[in-house]
C-alpha atoms as a printed R data frame, in Angstrom:
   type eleno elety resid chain resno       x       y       z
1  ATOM     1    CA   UNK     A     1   7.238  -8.713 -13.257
2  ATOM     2    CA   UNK     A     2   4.578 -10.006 -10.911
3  ATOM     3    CA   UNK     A     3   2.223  -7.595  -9.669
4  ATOM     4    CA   UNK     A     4  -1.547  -7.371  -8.186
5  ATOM     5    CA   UNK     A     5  -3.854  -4.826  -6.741
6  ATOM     6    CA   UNK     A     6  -6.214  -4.145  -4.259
7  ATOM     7    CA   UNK     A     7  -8.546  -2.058  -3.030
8  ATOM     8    CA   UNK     A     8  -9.312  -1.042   0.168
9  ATOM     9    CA   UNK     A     9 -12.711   0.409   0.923
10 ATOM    10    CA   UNK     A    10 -12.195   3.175   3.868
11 ATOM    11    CA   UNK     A    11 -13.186   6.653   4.097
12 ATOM    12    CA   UNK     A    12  -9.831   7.489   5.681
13 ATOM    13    CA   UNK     A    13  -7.381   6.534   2.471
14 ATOM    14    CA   UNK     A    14  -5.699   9.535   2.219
15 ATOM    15    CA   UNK     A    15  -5.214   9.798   5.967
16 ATOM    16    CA   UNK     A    16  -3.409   5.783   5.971
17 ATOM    17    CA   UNK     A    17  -1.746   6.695   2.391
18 ATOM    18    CA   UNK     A    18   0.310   9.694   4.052
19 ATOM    19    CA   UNK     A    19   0.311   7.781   7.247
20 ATOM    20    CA   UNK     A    20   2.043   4.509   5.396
21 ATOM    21    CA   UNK     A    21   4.255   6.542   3.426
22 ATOM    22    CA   UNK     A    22   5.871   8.925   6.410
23 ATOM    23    CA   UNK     A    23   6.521   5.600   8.145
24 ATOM    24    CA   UNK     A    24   8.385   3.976   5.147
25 ATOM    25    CA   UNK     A    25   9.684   7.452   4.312
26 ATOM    26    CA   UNK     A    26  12.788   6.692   7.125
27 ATOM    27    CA   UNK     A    27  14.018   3.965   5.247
28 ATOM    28    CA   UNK     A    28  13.220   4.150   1.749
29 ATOM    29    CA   UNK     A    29  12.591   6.456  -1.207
30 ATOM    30    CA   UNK     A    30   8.999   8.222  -0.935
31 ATOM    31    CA   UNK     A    31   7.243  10.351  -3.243
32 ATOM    32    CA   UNK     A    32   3.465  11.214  -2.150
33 ATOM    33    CA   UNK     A    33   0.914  13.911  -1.816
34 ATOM    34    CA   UNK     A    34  -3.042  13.446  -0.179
35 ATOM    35    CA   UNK     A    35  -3.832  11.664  -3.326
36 ATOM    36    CA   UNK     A    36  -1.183   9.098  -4.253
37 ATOM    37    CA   UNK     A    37   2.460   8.068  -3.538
38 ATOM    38    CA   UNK     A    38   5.030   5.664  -4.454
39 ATOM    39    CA   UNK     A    39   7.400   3.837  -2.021
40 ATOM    40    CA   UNK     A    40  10.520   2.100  -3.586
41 ATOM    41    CA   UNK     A    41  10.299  -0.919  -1.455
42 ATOM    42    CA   UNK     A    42  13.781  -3.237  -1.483
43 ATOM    43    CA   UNK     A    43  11.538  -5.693  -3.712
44 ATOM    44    CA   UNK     A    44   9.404  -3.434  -5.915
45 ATOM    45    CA   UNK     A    45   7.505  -0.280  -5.913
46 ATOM    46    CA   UNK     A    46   4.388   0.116  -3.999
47 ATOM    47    CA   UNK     A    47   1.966   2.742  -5.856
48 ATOM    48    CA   UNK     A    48  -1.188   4.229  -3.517
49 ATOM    49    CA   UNK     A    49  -3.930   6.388  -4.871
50 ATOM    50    CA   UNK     A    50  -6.702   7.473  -2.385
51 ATOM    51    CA   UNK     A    51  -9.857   8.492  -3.011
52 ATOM    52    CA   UNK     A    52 -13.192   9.132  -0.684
53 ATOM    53    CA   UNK     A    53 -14.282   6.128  -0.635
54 ATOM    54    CA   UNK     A    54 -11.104   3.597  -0.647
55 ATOM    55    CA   UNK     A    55  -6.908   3.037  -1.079
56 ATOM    56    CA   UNK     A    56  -6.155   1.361  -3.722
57 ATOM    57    CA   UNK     A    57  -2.529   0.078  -3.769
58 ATOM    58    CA   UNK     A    58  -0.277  -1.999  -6.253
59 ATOM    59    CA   UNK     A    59   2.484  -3.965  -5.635
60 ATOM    60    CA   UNK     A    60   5.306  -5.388  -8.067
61 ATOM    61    CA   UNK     A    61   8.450  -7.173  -8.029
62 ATOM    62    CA   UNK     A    62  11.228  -6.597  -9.636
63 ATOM    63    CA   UNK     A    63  14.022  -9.201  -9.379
64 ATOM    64    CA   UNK     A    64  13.459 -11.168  -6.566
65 ATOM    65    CA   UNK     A    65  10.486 -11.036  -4.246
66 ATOM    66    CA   UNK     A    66   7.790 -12.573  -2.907
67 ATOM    67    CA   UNK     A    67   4.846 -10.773  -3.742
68 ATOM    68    CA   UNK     A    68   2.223 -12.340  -1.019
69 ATOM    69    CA   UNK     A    69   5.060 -11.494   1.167
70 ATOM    70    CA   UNK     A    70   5.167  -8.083   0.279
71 ATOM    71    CA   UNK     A    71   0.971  -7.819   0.108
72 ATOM    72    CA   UNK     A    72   1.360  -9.161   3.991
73 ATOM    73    CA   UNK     A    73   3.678  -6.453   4.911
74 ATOM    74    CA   UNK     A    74   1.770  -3.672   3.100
75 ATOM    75    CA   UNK     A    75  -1.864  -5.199   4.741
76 ATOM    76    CA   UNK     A    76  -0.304  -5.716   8.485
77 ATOM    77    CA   UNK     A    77   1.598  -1.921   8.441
78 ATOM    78    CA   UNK     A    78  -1.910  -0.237   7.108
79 ATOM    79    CA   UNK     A    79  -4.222  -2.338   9.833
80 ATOM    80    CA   UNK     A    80  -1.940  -0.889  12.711
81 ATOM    81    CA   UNK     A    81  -3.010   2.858  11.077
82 ATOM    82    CA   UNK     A    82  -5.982   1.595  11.302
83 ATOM    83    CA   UNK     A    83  -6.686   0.209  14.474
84 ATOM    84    CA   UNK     A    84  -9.682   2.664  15.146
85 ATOM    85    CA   UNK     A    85 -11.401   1.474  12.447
86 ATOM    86    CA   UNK     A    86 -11.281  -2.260  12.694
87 ATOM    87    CA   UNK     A    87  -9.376  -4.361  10.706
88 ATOM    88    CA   UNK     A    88  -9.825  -3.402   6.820
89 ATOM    89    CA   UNK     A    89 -10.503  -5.715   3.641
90 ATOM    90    CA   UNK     A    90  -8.299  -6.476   1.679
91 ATOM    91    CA   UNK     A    91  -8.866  -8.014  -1.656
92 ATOM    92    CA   UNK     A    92  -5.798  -8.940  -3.854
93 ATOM    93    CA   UNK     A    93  -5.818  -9.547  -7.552
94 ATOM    94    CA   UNK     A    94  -3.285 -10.328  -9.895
95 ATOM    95    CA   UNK     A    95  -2.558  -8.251 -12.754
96 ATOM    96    CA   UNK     A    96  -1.212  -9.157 -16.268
């Protein structure tokens, strides 16, 4: 199942963690706290886990998927939460 990982250095992760999953919450299956939270995209999960200092998020497919499809969608819905900060860095790396 293909699958990276990033992470995204702002002091505000747990703030766009709840903030992403409320949004997604409308349409798909959401399980999260201040600290971490899963989204059941159609494609694959979506796992966050906040910290003081960054979000880190992972992405996999299951079945079909594109997964620098679904690392656009996750980046571009997370820089609108953002907005006040500037656009954040984002730093994707394939895991095994």
């Amino acid at each position: 199942m293909p699958s990276s990982r990033a992470i995204v250095p702002t002091a505000h992760a747990s703030r766009y963690l709840q903030q992403l999953c409320k949004h997604w919450g409308h349409k798909f299956a959401v399980e999260f706290d201040s600290a971490s939270g899963r989204v059941a995209l159609p494609f694959g999960p979506l796992d966050l886990k906040a910290t003081g200092e960054a979000l880190e998020l992972t992405c996999r497919i299951e079945g079909e998927g594109d997964l620098a499809r679904m690392q656009q969608v996750v980046a571009d819905h997370l820089n609108r939460f953002a907005h006040r900060e500037g656009e954040l860095r984002f730093d994707w790396h394939t895991l095994d």
